[in-house]
C-alpha positions as CSV (number, residue, x, y, z in Angstrom):
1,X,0.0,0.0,0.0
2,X,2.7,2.5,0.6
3,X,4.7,1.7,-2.3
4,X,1.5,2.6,-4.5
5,X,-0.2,5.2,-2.9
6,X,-0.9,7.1,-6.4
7,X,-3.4,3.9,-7.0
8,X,-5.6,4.8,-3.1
9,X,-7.5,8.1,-2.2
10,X,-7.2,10.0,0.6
11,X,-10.6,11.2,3.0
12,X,-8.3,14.8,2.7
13,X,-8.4,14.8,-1.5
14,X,-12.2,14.7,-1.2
15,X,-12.9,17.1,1.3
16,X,-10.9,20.0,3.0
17,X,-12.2,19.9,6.3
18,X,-9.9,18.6,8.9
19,X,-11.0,15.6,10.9
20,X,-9.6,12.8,12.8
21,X,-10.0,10.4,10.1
22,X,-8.1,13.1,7.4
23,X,-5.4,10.7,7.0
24,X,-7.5,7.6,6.1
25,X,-7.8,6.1,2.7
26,X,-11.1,6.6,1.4
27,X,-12.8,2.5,-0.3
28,X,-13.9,2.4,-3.3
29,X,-17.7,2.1,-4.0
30,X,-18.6,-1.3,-5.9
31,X,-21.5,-3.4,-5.5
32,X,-19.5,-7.0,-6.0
33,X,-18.5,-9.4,-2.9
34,X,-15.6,-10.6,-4.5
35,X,-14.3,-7.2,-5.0
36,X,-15.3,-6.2,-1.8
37,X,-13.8,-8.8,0.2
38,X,-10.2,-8.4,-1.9
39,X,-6.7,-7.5,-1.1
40,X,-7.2,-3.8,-2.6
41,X,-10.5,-2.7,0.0
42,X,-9.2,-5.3,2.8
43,X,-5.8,-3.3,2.5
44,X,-7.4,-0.1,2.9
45,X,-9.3,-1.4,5.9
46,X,-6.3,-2.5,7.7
47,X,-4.3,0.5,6.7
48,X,-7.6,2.5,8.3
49,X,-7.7,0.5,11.4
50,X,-3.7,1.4,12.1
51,X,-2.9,4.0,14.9
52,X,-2.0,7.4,13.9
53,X,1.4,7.7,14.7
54,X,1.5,4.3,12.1
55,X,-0.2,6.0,9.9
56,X,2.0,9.6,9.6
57,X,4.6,7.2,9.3
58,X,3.6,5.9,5.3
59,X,5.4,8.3,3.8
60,X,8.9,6.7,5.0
61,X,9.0,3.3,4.6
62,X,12.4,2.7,6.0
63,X,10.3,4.1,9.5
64,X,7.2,2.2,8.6
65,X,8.6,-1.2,8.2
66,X,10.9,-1.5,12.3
67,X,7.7,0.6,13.8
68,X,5.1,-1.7,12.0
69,X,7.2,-4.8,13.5
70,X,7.6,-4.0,16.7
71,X,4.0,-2.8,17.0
72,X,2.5,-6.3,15.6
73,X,5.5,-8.0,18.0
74,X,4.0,-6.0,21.0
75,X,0.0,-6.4,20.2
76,X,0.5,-10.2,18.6
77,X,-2.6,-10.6,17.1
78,X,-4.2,-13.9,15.9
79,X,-6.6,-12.7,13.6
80,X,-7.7,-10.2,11.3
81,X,-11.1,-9.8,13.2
82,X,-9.2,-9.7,16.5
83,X,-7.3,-6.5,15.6
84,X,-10.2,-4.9,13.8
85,X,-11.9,-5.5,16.6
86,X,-9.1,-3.7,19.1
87,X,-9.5,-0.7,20.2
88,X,-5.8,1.9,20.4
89,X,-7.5,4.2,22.3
């Protein structure tokens, strides 16, 4: 996802107003399961569901990868529901 962020929309190219969620990529709108369940919107939702300082951190990917490793080492989740389902907070 970071190596291809041309392909992604950002909630801050649609609208200027600055929100919480500014830094999130914005799905796509399609009517088809298979699309919808696929790597390209189940990317953006795990991208989404990363804390912010993760997040500010996309544009440096030698920064991304270490931080994004010892973040998964310290949470260790076992599923994708189980970190959708956690709250950073």
């Amino acid at each position: 996802m970071v190596k291809n962020k041309d392909f992604y929309t950002t909630n801050h190219e649609i609208h200027n107003i600055t929100t919480k969620p500014n830094t999130n990529l914005r799905p796509p709108v399609c009517s088809l399961a298979v699309f919808q369940k696929g790597a390209y919107n189940s990317g953006i939702k795990l991208f989404n569901h990363l804390p912010l300082e993760m997040k500010s951190l996309s544009n440096e990917t030698k920064l991304l990868k270490p931080a994004l490793k010892r973040f998964l080492n310290l949470h260790s989740f076992y599923s994708v529901e189980e970190y959708l389902e956690y709250s950073f907070n």
